[in-house]
N, C-alpha and C positions, 0 to 999 in steps of 0.2 A: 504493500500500500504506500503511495505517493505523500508523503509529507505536503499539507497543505502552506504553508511556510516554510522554505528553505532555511535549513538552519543555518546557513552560512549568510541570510539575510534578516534575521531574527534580532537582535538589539539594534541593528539599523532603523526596521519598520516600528519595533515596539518605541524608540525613540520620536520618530512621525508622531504615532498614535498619540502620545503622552504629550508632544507638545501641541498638537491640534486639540487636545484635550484642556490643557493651559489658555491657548485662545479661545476656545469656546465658553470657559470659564470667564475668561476677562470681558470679550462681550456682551454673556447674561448681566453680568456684576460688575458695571462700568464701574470707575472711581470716578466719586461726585466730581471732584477738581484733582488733577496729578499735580500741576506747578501750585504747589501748600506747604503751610506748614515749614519744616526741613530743606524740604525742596526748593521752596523760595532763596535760601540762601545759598545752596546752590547751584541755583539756576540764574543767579545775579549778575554772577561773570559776562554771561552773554547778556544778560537783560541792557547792564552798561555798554555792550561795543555796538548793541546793534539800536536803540533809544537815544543812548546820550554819544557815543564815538568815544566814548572817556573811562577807564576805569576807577575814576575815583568818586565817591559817592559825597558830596557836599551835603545835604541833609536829606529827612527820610520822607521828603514830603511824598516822592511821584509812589512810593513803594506805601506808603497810607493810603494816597489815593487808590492804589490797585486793590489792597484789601479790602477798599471800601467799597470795591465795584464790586471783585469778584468775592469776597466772604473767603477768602483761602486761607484765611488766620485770624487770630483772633487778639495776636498783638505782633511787633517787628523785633521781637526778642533772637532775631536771624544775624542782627550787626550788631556792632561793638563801636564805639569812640577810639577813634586815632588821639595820638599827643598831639598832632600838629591841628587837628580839625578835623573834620567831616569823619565819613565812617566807612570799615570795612565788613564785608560777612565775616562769619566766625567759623564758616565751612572752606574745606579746601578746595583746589581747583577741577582736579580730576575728571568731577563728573561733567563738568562744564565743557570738558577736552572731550570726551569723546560723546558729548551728546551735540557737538559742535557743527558737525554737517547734518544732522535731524533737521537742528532749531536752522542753520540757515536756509534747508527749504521748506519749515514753516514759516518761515519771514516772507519768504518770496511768496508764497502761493498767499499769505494777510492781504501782502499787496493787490495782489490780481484778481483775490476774490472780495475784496471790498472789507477786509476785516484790519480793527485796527490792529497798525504794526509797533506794540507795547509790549511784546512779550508774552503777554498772559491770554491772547485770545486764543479762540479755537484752535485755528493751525497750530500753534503753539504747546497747546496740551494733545489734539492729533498726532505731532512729530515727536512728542516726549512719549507718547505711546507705542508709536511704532519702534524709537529707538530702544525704549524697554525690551520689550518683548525679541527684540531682534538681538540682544544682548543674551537674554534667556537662551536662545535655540544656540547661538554661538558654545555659550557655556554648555549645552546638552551634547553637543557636535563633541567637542572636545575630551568631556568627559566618558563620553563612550571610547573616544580614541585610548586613552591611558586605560581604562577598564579591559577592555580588550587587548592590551599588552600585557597583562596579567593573569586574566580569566576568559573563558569559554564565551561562544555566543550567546549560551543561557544562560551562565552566568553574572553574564553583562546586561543580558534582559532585563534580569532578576534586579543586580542591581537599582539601574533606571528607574524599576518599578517604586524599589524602596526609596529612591529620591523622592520623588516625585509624588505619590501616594501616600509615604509614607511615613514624610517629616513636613516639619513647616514651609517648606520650600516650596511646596503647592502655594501655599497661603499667602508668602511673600512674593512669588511673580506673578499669580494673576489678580492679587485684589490691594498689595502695595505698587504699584503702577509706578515706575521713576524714582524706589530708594535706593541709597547707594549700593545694596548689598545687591541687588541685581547685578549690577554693576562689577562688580569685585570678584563674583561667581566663576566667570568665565577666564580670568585672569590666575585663578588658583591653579584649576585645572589645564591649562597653559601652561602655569609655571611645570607641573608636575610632567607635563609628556617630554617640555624643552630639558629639565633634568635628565629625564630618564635618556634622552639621544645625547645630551650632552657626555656625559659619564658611560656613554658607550663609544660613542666617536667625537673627541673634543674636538670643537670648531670654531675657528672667530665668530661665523655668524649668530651661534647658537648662545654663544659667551654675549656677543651684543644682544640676540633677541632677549636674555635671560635678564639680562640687568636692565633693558627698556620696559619688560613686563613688571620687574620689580620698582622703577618708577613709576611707572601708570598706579601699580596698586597704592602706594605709599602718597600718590600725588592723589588718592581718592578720601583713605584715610590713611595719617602718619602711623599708626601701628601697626601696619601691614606690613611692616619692616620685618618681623617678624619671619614675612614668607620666607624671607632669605635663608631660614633656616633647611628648607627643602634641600635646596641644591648645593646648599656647602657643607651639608651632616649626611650627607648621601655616600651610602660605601662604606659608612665607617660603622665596624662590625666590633674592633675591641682597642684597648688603650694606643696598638701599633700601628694602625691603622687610621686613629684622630691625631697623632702626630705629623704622621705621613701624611693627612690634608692641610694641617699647621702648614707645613714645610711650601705645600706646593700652592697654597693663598699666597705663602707670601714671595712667594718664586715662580710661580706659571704667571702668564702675562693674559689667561685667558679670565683671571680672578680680577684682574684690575683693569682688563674693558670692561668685565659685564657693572663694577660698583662704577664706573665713569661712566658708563650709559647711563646709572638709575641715577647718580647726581645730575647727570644734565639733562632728564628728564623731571626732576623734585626743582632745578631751577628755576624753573616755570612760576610755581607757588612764592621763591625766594626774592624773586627781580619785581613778582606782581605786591611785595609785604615792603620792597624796598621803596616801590614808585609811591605808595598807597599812604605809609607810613613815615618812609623816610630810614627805617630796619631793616635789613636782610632776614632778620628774624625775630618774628613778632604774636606771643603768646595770644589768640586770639578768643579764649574760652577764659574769658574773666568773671562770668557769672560764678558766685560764690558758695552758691547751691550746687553746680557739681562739678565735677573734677576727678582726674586719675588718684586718687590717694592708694599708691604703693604699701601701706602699712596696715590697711584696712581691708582685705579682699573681702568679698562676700561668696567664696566659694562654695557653700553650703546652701546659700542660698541662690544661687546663680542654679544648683544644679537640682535641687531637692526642694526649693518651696512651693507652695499649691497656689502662690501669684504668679510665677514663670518661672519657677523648675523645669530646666532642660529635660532632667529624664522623666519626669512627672508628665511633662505635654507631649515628647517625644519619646517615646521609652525605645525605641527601636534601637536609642544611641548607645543604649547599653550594651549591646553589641560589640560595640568597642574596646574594652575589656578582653573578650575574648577571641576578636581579631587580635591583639596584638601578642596576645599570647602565641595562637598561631605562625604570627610573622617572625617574633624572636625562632621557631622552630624552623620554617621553611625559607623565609627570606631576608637573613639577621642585616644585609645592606639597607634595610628600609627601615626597619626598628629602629633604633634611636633617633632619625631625623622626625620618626611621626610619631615616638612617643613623645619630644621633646615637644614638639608643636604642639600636642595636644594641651599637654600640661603646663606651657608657659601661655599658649594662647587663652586657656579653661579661667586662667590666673587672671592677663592681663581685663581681659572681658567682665571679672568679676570686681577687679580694682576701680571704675567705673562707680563714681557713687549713685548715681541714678540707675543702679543694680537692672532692674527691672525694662530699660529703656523705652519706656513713654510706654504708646500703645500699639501694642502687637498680639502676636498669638506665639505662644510659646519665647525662645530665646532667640530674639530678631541679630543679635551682633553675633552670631555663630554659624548663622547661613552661610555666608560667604563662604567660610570654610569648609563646605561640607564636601567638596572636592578629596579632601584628606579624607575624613572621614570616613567615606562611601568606600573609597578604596581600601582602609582599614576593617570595616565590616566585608569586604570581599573575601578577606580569609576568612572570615569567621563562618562562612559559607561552603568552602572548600575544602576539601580532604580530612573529614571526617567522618570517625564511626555512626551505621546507620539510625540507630537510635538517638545520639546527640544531634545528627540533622534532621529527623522527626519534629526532635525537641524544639530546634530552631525554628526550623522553616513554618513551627506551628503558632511560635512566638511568633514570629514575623507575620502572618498571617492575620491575628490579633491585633497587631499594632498597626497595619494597614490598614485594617476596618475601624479604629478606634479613631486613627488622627482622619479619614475621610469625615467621619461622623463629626467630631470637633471642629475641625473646618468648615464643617455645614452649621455649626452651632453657633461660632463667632462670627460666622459670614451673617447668620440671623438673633444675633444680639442677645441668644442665649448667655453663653460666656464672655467676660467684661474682658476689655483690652487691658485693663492694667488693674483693675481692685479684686479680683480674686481670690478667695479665700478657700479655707480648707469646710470649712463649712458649707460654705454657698457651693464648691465644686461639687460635694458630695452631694448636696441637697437639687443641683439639674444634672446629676451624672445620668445618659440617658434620654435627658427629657428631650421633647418635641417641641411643646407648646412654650409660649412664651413666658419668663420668670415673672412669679407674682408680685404684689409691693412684701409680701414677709419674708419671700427668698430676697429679696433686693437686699431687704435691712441685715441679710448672712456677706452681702460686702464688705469691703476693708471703705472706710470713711472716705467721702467723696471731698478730698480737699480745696475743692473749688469754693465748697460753702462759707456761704457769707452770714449766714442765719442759723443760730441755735435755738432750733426747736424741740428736739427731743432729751430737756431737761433731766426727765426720768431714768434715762440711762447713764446718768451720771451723778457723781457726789461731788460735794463743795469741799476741797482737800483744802487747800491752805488760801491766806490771806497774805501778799507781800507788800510789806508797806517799803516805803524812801528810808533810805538812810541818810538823805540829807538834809539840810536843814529849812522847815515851812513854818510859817508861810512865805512865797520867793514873789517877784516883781517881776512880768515880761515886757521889753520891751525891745522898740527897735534896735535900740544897744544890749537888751540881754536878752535875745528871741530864745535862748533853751533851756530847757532845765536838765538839771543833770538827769543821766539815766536809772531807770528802776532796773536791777540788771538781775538774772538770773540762770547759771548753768540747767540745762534741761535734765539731767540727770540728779537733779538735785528737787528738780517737780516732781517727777513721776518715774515710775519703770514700765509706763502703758507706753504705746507709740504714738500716742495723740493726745493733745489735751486740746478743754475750748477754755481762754484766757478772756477773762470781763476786764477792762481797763478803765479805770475809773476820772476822773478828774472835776476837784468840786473848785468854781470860781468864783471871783468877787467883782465887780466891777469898781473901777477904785471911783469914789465919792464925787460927781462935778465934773467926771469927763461924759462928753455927749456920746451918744450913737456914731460911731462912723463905719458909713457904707463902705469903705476900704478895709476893715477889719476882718482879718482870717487868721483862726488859731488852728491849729493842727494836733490831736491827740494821737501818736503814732507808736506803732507795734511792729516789728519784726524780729526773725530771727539774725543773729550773727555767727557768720564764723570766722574766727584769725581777724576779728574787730568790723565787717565789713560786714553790711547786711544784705538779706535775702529774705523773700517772704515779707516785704513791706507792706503794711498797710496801712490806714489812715483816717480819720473822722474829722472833718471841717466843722469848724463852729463860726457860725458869721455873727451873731447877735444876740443880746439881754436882751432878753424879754423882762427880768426880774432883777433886781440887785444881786442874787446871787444866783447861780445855775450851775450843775451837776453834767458834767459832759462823761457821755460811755458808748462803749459799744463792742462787743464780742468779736473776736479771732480766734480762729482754729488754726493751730499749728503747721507750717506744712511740713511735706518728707523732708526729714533732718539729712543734713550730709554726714554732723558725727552728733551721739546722742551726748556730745560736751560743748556742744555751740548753745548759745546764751542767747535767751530772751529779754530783749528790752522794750520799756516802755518809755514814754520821755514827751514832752508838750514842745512844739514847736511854734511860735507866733512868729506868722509871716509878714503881716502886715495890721496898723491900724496902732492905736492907743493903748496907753499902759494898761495893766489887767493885772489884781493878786491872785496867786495859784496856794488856795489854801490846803489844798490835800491831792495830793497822786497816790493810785496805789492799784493793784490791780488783781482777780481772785482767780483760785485755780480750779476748773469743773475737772474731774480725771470720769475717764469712764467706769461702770461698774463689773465691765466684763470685755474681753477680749473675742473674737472672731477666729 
């Protein structure tokens, strides 16, 4: 009997299949708006050459204006303040580099079809779509190539399958439309085939494609630096053998084109921080809320919490494990370059204080990599006894139908992009229909809130008063008072508090009403003196001789649970005022999630 698919064309077509599968997904479930959010900032690059001819952004007026047409953000929290003036994004260039000939003919065809030529129209998010997606198949193309250098046509099927089915990677290319890690996908697995030819037949051009690949990634996000690891811990099997790469880094001439290609590719980012800024090098994530903090990993939670646990939403990756076991046995030149990655990459992903990264479905900064991965689980598939691949392949089975199902759940608002909890999962594990308001209230608290309403699930823990000295005088010469200051760990051991800020006034005796008058009752947190999570209450006028100014704050995600909450009155403008009392009370919750 005739094999109805040739098996010597079998992870070719199953690759077709899968990403015709990925387009028809992205069509049902368009993304409201692609150029958002993230996007926006990197998508600024071009928005500047082809708008203004200018890379440098003088104020944020035309990029307000866009929000305010298209709704694709909800603040410009995308730039940052130069010393010298005006502003730059806080995103790198990369993705602007290769979504570069998309967006130039959605510019042309704005023009000819009568749409404005701003960046953000139609055409615009059309060519960010198409360059998506056409980045996607690149990466599938590739990664079959290296899979099949390895393993069997079914193998590589098999593979494919578990990408694509069987991890988040469905979810990020057809329903995150334009994030970087689309982007970064196809470059892994690049890096990995150019490895693999290079360390069989070393070649200039393979040593330049290698270190141009490794610019492009590094020019998308700077921790990709990382990749490098592939192609210079390849081969090296025990202590004689990493000296013997030592030796030939610093003495093959094929090691120092391919780092001078990926410098004069990361250039790019360096000459664009020099024009912009006036620096070669210019720290551009100064928000104080997050940050790489090296001393802090959350590796436990990056990989096992029930808000984005890797292997919680992905379990398939557990897999990995026992792929690597296998390759120490069959193929000990690949082992350590992909045990190393895994474990310094697992690290670097978890150092990230905004652990969870915004809203995704499972661990959005690990995509990228799954190039490594995939081909790590490929042993774990191979040359094994028939009862442990039962085992497997029935695992694997499981965890296809589970993340299809979940992807169906998040794509329909079942499961939350970022408040998750172990309760709330457990409570729509399963479910169809949509969460009730009792499952809602098994979320992790909605940090947006501006309004404490649900008193009841909270006690009145402490009261912090000033330790300085009231009653104070504000005025144009002394508009602050000092701060009400307190380490967070020293409120509470919950993760959230809701804080009442207090402030009772006086109006001093004989001064009139002035319509220029604004005090400010403000709240945020700080970390290293510097605050985040600011908020604020305006008081314009006496109604009475004396008036009691308040108003609630919910804590946001801390970056460490030892940044400090302060309170403090700012008078911006208008007439003297006495500030007879500050002080401000602590709601803790009564139970945790």
């Amino acid at each position: 009997m005739k094999r109805l698919i040739p098996i010597k064309s079998l992870s070719f077509l199953t690759l077709i299949g899968l990403f015709i599968f990925i387009l028809v997904l992205a069509y049902l479930n368009p993304t409201p708006v692609v150029l958002s959010w993230d996007t926006i900032g990197y998508h600024s690059y071009l928005v500047e050459l082809i708008v203004d001819g200018d890379l440098k952004i003088e104020d944020l007026s035309y990029y307000q204006s866009i929000i305010d047409q298209y709704g694709n953000a909800g603040s410009l929290y995308q730039f940052v303040p130069t010393d010298i003036g005006g502003f730059i994004t806080k995103y790198s260039s990369g993705w602007a580099v290769l979504n570069a000939p998309f967006i130039t003919v959605g510019h042309l065809f704005a023009g000819w079809m009568g749409y404005p030529q701003d960046g953000f129209s139609q055409p615009y998010e059309i060519a960010t779509w198409v360059a998506s997606l056409f980045y996607t198949l690149i990466g599938l193309i590739f990664m079959r190539k290296v899979l099949l250098h390895f393993f069997t046509e079914k193998v590589t099927a098999i593979l494919l399958v578990i990408l694509v089915l069987g991890t988040n990677y469905l979810h990020m290319n057809y329903s995150c439309i334009g994030v970087s890690h689309v982007y970064i996908f196809p470059f892994y697995a690049i890096l990995i085939w150019l490895s693999i030819q290079f360390h069989k037949t070393p070649k200039t051009s393979l040593a330049i494609s290698i270190g141009l690949c490794l610019g492009i990634m590094m020019l998308i996000r700077p921790t990709e630096i990382l990749a490098s690891i592939i192609p210079l811990m390849y081969g090296i099997t025990d202590l004689s053998t990493f000296k013997t790469r030592i030796q030939e880094v610093f003495t093959t001439k094929h090691y120092y084109l391919a780092g001078f290609c990926a410098i004069c590719v990361y250039l790019i980012q360096l000459f664009y921080w020099k024009y912009t800024t006036g620096e070669f090098l210019f720290y551009s994530y100064t928000n104080s809320a997050e940050g790489l903090d090296f001393n802090r990993p959350y590796v436990l939670e990056v990989l096992f919490s029930f808000r984005k646990g890797w292997f919680v939403y992905t379990p398939i990756m557990l897999l990995i494990f026992f792929g690597l076991f296998k390759i120490y046995q069959v193929k000990r030149e690949w082992f350590w370059p992909l045990l190393l990655f895994f474990l310094i990459n697992v690290y670097v992903v978890s150092c990230w204080t905004v652990w969870w990264y915004a809203g995704s479905f499972s661990q959005r900064a690990l995509v990228h990599s799954y190039p490594v991965y995939i081909l790590i689980i490929g042993f774990a598939l191979t040359g094994i006894k028939p009862l442990v691949k039962k085992i497997i392949y029935g695992f694997t089975v499981c965890c296809i139908l589970l993340n299809l199902f979940q992807t169906w759940q998040i794509q329909n608002g079942i499961l939350d992009f970022s408040r998750m909890s172990r309760s709330y999962y457990f409570s729509v594990f399963g479910q169809t229909s949509p969460p009730t308001d009792e499952q809602k209230q098994l979320l992790l608290i909605d940090r947006s809130l501006t309004e404490f309403k649900n008193k009841k699930d909270y006690i009145l823990k402490n009261t912090i008063t000033s330790n300085f000295q009231l009653p104070d005088t504000l005025s144009q010469s002394n508009m602050y008072t000092p701060l009400i200051e307190s380490p967070f760990n020293q409120l509470t051991k919950k993760d959230h508090i809701w804080v009442k800020a207090v402030a009772e006034l006086e109006r001093i005796k004989g001064e009139p009403n002035d319509p220029d008058f604004a005090l400010h009752l403000c709240v945020s947190m700080r970390y290293q003196g510097v605050n985040y999570g600011w908020r604020n209450k305006v008081f314009k006028q006496f109604e009475q001789q004396k008036e009691v100014l308040e108003f609630y704050y919910l804590t946001p995600d801390l970056r460490t649970n030892e940044d400090t909450l302060s309170v403090g009155l700012w008078h911006q403008n208008g007439s003297e005022i006495k500030v007879n009392n500050l002080f401000f009370e602590v709601y803790e919750p009564k139970y945790m999630h």
